[in-house]
SEDO-809725 format. One line per 8 residues: their letters; for each residue x, y, z of C-alpha. Coordinates in Angstrom, 1 decimal, always signed. Example, Ala and Ser with C-alpha at 12.3 -4.5 7.8 and 13.67 -1.06 7.14 Angstrom:
<recs>
as = +12.3,-4.5,+7.8 | +13.7,-1.1,+7.1;
</recs>
This chain:
<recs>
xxxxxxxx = +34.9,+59.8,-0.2 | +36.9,+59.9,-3.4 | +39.2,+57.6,-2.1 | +36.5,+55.4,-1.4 | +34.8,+55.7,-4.6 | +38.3,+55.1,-6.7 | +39.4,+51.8,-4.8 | +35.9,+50.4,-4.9;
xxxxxxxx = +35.4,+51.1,-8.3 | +39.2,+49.6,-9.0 | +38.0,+46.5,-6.9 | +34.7,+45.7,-8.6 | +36.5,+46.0,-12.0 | +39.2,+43.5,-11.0 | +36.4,+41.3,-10.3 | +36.4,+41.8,-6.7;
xxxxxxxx = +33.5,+40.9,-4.2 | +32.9,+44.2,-1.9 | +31.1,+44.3,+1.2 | +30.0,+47.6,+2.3 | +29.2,+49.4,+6.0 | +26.8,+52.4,+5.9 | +25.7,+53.9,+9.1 | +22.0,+53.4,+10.0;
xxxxxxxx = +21.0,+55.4,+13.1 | +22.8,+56.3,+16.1 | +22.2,+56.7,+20.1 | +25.0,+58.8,+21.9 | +28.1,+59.4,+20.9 | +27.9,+63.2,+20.2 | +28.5,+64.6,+16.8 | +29.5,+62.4,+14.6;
xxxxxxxx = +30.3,+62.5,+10.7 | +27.2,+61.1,+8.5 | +27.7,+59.6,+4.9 | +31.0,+57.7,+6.1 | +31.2,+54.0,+4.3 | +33.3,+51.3,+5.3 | +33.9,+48.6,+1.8 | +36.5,+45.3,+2.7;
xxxxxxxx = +37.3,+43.4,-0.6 | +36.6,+40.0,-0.4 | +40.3,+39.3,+0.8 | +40.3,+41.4,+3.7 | +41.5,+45.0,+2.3 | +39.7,+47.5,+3.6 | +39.2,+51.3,+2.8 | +37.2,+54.1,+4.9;
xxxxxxxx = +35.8,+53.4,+8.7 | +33.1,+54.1,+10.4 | +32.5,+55.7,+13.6 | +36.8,+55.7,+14.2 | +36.7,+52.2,+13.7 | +35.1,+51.2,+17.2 | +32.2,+49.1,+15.6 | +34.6,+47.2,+13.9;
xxxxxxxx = +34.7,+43.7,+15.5 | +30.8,+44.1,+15.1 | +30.7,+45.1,+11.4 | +33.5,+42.1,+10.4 | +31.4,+39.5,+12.0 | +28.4,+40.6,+9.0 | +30.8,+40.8,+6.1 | +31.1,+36.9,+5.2;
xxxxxxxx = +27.5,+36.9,+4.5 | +27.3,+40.4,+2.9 | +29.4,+39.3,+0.5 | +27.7,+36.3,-0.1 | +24.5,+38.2,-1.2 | +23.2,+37.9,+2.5 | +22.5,+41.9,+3.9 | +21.9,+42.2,+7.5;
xxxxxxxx = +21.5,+45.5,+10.0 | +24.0,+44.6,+13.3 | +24.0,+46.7,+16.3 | +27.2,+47.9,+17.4 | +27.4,+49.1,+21.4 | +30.5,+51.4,+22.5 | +31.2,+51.4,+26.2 | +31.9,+54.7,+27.6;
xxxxxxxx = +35.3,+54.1,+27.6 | +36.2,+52.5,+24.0 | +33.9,+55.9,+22.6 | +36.4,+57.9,+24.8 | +39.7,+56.6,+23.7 | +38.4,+56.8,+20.0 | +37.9,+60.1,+19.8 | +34.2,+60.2,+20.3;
xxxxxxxx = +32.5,+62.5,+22.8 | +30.9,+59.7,+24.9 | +29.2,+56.0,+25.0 | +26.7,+54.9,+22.5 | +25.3,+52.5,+19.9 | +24.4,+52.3,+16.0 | +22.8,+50.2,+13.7 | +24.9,+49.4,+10.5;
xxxxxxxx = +23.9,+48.3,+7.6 | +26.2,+45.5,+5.7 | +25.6,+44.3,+2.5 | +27.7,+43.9,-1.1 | +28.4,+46.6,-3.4 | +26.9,+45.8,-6.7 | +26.1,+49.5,-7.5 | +29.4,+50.4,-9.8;
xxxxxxxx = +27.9,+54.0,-10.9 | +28.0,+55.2,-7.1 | +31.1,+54.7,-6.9 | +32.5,+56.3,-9.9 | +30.6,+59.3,-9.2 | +32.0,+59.2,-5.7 | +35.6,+58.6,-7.1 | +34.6,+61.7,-9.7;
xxxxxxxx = +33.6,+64.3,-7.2 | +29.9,+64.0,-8.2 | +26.7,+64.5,-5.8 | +25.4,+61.1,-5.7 | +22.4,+59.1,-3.5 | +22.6,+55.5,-2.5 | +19.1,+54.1,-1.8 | +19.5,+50.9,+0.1;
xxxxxxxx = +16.5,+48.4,+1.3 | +17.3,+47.3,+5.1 | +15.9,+43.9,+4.7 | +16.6,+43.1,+0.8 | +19.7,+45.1,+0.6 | +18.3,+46.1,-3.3 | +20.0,+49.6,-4.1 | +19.4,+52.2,-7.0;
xxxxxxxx = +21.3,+55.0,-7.6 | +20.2,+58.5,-7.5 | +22.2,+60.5,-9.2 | +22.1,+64.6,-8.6 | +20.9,+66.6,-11.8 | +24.0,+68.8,-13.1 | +23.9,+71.1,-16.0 | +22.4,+69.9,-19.5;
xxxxxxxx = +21.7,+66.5,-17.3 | +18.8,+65.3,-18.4 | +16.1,+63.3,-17.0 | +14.8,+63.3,-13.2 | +16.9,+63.3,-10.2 | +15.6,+59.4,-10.1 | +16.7,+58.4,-13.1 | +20.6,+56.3,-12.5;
xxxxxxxx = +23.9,+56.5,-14.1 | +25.4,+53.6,-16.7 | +25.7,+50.2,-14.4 | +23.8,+51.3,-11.8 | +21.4,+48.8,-10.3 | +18.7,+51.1,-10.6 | +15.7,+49.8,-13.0 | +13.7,+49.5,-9.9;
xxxxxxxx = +12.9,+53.3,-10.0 | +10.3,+53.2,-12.5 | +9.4,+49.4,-12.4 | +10.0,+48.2,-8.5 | +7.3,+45.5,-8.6 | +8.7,+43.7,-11.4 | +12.3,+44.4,-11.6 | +15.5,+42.8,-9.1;
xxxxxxxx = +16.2,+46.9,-8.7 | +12.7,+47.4,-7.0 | +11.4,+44.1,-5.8 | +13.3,+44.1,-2.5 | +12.2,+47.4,-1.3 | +9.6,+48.0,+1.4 | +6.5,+49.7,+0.0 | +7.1,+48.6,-3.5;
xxxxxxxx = +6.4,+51.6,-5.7 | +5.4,+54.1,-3.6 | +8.6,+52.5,-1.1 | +11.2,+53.4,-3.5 | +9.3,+56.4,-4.7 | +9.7,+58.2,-1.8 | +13.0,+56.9,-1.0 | +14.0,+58.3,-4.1;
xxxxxxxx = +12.3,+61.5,-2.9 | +14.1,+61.9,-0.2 | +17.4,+61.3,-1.8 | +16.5,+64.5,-4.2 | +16.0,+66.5,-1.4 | +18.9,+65.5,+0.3 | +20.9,+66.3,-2.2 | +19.3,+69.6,-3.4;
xxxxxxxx = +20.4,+70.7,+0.2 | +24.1,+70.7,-1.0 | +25.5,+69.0,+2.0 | +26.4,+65.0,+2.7 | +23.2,+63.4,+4.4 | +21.6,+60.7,+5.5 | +17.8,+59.6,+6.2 | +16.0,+56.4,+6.5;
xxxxxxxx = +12.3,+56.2,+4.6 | +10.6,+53.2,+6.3 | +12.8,+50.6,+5.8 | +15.2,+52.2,+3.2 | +18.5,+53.6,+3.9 | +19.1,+56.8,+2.4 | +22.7,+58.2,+2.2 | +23.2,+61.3,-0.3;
xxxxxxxx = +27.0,+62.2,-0.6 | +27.7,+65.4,-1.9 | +31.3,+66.9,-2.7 | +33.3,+68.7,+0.0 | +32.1,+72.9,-0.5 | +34.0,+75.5,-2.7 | +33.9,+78.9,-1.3 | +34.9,+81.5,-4.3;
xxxxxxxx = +35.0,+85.5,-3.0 | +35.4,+88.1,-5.6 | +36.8,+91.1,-5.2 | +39.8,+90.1,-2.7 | +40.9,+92.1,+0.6 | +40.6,+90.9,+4.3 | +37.3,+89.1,+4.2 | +38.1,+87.4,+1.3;
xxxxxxxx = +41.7,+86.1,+3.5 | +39.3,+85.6,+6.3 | +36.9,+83.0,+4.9 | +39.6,+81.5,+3.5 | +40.6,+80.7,+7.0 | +37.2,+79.5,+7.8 | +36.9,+77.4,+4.8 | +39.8,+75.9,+5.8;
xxxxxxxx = +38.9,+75.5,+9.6 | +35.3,+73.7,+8.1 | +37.3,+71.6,+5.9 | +36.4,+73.2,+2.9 | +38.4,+74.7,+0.1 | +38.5,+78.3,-0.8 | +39.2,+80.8,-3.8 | +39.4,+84.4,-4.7;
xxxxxxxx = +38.7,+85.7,-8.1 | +38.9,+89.0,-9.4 | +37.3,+89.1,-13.1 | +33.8,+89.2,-14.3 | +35.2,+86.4,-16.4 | +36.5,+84.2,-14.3 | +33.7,+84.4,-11.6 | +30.9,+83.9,-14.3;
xxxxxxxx = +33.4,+80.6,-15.2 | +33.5,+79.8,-11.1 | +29.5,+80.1,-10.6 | +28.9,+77.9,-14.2 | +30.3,+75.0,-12.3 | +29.1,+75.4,-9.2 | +27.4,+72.1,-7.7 | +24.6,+72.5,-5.3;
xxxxxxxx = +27.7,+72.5,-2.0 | +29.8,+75.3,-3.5 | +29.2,+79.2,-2.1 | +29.6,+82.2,-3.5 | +30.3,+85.8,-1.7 | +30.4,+88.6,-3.8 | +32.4,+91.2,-2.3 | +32.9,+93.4,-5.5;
xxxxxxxx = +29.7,+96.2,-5.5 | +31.0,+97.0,-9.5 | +27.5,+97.0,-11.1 | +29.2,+94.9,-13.7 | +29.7,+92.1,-11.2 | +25.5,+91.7,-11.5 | +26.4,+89.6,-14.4 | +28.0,+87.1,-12.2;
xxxxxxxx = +25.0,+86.9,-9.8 | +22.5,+86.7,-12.7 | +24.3,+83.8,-14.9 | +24.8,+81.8,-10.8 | +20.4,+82.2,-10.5 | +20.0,+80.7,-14.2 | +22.1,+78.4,-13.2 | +20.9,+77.4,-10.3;
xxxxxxxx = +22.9,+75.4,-7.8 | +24.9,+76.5,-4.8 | +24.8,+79.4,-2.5 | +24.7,+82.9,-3.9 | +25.9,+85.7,-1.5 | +26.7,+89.2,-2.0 | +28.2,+91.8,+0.9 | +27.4,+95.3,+0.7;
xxxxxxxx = +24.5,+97.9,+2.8 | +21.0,+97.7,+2.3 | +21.0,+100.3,+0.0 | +23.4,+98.6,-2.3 | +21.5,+95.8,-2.7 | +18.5,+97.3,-3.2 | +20.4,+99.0,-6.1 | +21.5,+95.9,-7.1;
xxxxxxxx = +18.5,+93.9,-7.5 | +16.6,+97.2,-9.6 | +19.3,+96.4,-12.1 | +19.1,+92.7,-12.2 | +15.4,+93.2,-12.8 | +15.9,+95.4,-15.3 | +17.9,+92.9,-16.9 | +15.0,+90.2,-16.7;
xxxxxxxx = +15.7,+88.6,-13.7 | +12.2,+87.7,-11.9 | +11.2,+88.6,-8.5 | +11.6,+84.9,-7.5 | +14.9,+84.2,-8.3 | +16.3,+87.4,-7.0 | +15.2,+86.1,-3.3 | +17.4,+83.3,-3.7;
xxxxxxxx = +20.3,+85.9,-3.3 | +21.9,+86.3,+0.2 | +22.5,+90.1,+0.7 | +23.4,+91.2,+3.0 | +25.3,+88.2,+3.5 | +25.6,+86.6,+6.7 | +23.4,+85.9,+10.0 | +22.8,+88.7,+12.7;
xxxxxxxx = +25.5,+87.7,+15.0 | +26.6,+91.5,+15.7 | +29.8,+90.6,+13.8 | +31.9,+94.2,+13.3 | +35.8,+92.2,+12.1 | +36.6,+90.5,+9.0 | +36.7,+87.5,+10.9 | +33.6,+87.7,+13.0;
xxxxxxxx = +32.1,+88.8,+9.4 | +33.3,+85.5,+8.2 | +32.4,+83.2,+11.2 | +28.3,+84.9,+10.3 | +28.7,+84.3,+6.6 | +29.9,+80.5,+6.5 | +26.9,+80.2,+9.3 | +24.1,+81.3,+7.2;
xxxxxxxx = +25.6,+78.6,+4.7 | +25.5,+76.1,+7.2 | +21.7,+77.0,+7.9 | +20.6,+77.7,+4.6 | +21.8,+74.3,+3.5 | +20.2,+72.4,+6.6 | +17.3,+74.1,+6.8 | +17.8,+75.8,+10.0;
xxxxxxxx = +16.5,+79.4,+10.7 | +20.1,+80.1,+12.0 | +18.1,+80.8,+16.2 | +19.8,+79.6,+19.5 | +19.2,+75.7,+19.9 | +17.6,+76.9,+23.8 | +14.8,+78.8,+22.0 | +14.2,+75.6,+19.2;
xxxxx = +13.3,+72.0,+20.1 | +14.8,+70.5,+16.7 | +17.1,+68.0,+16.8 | +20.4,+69.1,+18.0 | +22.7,+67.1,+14.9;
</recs>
């Protein structure tokens, strides 16, 4: 995405008329990645793809008039065998949403590594920007970056950013919503709010460990295997530093019991983003959070710590431990309890 972000951004500035793809919905396929973007400049260049590139013929027939100002929603079947030899799991269709990308602050905080929502009218193809609260930001998770097509937020009726959305206030109020919670979950996601498209596109997770050793080597591995980067530190200092700049995707496991590590896992709750873990018995948590209330952390914020660490799989190796720790992340951020999909009747992606 920060590909994306820098060569539409460099388009647009150079004066550049961008059309963009944005997945709507989807029937079949299997798993499939959400929050991908397809832009094509007005002379054909293109960067990012959607769905391997199979809805293309589809999606290019819409871009003339998205980048005339003229948004539509196309429907894009796969046959089983095109899905096949793409890569995807099976046969399917999506709707795709095409319009132009008049929206420059999305895309700078895509090319900067920023969380960042894209709120997008179906019909109207009127966007605002919702940009994710970071530390000493100020204002509400609604309120847009510089250039951002966003005045809509607070004045729909009346302004070109709100006008075109479905609902008028209350439409782009609970788009806007949505988008929050989207991004407060930490994870790249996308919803649709009667007739808004909602993508929220957050930066690819940061796993730091503290304290070293085989588990730390072994959710390096899975960090890796998810796509995700991964870090060990050893010093207070330098995980207090790690957990300051958290963003609501990064993780944390604390695998140091020093009581002088508590000051790592207390400055992480004030701040308040990402995913806060901490290995060790029962007892030494217990330990641990008598001392971090002692210290003045409330009751409340010390049940947003993850220790013990992990989900119940009956993990005993390092890597088994690691496969249940990057698994509670995974439901913690979605929402999930963390059950077997047999025993749920959720939606399966």
């Amino acid at each position: 995405m920060r590909e994306i972000g820098r060569t539409v951004t460099e388009w647009l500035d150079a004066g550049h008329r961008v059309a963009v793809a944005r997945v709507v919905d989807v029937h079949g396929f299997g798993a499939v990645p959400v929050g991908e973007v397809l832009a094509v400049r007005d002379d054909g260049a293109r960067v990012g793809e959607l769905l391997h590139g199979v809805a293309d013929p589809v999606i290019s027939g819409a871009v003339p008039a998205a980048l005339s100002g003229e948004p539509s929603v196309v429907r894009a079947p796969v046959s089983e065998s095109d899905a096949v030899a793409a890569g995807l799991a099976c046969a399917g269709s999506a709707r795709v949403l095409v319009h132009a990308a008049a929206e420059p602050s999305v895309w700078a905080a895509l090319a900067a590594g920023t969380p960042v929502a894209l709120v997008t009218s179906l019909t109207s193809g009127e966007s605002a920007v919702v940009p994710s609260p970071g530390p000493g930001r100020s204002g509400s998770p609604g309120s847009a970056g510089p250039g951002s097509r966003s005045s809509g937020l607070s004045e729909p009726s009346g302004s070109p950013g709100g006008g075109g959305f479905v609902g008028g206030a209350e439409g782009v109020s609970a788009a806007v919503g949505e988008a929050a919670r989207l991004l407060a979950t930490g994870a790249t996601s996308r919803a649709v709010v009667d007739d808004v498209l909602v993508d929220a596109w957050v930066p690819t997770p940061t796993v730091v460990t503290v304290g070293g050793g085989v588990l730390a080597s072994a959710l390096a591995a899975q960090a890796s295997l998810l796509g995700w980067s991964a870090r060990d530190v050893s010093s207070v200092a330098d995980a207090v530093a790690a957990v300051s700049a958290f963003g609501p995707a990064d993780v944390l496991v604390l695998l140091n019991h020093d009581p002088a590590m508590d000051e790592v896992l207390r400055i992480g709750l004030a701040h308040g983003r990402g995913f806060l873990g901490a290995l060790g018995s029962r007892r030494t948590q217990a330990a641990r959070r008598e001392r971090l209330r002692a210290a003045g952390v409330p009751d409340e914020d010390l049940a947003r710590i993850h220790g013990p660490v992990g989900l119940d799989l009956g993990a005993r190796s390092p890597a088994e431990t690691a496969v249940s720790i990057v698994a509670e992340v995974l439901a913690t951020r979605s929402g999930r309890a963390g059950t077997a999909l047999r025993a749920t009747d959720v939606a399966i992606h």
